[in-house]
C-alpha positions as CSV (number, residue, x, y, z in Angstrom):
1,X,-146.4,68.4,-55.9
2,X,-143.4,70.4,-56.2
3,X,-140.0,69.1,-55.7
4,X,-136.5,70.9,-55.4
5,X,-133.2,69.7,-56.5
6,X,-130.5,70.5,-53.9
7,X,-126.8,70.9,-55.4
8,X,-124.4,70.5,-52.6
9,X,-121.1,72.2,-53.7
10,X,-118.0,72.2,-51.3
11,X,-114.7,73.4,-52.3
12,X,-112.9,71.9,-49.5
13,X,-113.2,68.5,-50.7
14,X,-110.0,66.2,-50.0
15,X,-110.2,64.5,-53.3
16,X,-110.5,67.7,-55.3
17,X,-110.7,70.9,-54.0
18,X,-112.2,74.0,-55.6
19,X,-114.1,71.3,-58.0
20,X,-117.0,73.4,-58.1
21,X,-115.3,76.1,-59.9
22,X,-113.0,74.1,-62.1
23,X,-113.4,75.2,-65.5
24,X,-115.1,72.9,-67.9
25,X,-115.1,74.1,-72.0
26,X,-115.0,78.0,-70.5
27,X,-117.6,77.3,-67.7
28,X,-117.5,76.5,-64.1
29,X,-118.5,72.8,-63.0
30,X,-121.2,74.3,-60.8
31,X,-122.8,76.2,-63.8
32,X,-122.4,72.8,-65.4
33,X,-124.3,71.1,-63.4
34,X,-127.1,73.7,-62.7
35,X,-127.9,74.1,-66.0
36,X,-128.7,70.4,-66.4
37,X,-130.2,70.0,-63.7
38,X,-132.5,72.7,-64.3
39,X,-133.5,70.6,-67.5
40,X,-134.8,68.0,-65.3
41,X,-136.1,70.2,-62.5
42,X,-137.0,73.7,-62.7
43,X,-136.8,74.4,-59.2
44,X,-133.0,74.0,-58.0
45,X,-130.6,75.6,-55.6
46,X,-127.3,75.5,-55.1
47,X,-125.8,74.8,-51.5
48,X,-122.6,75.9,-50.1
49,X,-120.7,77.2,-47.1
50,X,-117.8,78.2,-49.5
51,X,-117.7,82.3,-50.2
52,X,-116.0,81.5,-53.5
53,X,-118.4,79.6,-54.7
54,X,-121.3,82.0,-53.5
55,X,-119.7,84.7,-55.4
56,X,-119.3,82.2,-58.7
57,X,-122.8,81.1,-58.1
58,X,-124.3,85.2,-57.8
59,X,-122.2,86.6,-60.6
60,X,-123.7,83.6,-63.2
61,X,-127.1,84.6,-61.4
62,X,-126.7,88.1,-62.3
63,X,-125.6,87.6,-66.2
64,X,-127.9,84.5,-67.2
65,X,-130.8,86.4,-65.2
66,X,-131.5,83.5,-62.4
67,X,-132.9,84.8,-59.4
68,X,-131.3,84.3,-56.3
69,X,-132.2,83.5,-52.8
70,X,-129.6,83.0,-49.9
71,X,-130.1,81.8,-46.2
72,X,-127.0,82.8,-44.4
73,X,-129.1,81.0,-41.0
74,X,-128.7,77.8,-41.1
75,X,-125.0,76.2,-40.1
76,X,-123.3,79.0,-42.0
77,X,-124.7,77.3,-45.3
78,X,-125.5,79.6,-48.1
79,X,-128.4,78.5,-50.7
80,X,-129.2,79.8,-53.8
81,X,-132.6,79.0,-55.4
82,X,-133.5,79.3,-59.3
């Protein structure tokens, strides 16, 4: 059995906004969190409906050498896949 870790990352949150891509020690949260989640399960994605955050998400995808998968059908959500 295979399971998948979904990240839900949305910058318009009304407690903290942009948190995804707050910088934590030189990093964004959402590379953060990726990374250990990735520990835990090899198979994650990141979901979001937030262009910022996509292009975050693809430009740490391109330099650490993730691969990338995005689905641009469903609600306007976009999810990337490691």
């Amino acid at each position: 059995m295979k399971i998948l870790a979904l990240i839900p990352a949305r910058y318009a949150s009304s407690r903290f906004p942009g948190k995804p891509l707050v910088l934590v020690h030189g990093k964004p949260m959402i590379q953060r969190v990726y990374e250990q989640t990735v520990k835990a399960f090899p198979n994650a994605c990141v979901a979001t409906d937030d262009e910022r955050i996509y292009n975050a998400v693809k430009e740490i995808s391109e330099s650490k050498g993730y691969s990338m998968v995005i689905d641009r059908a469903s609600a306007g959500s976009i999810i990337f896949a490691s």
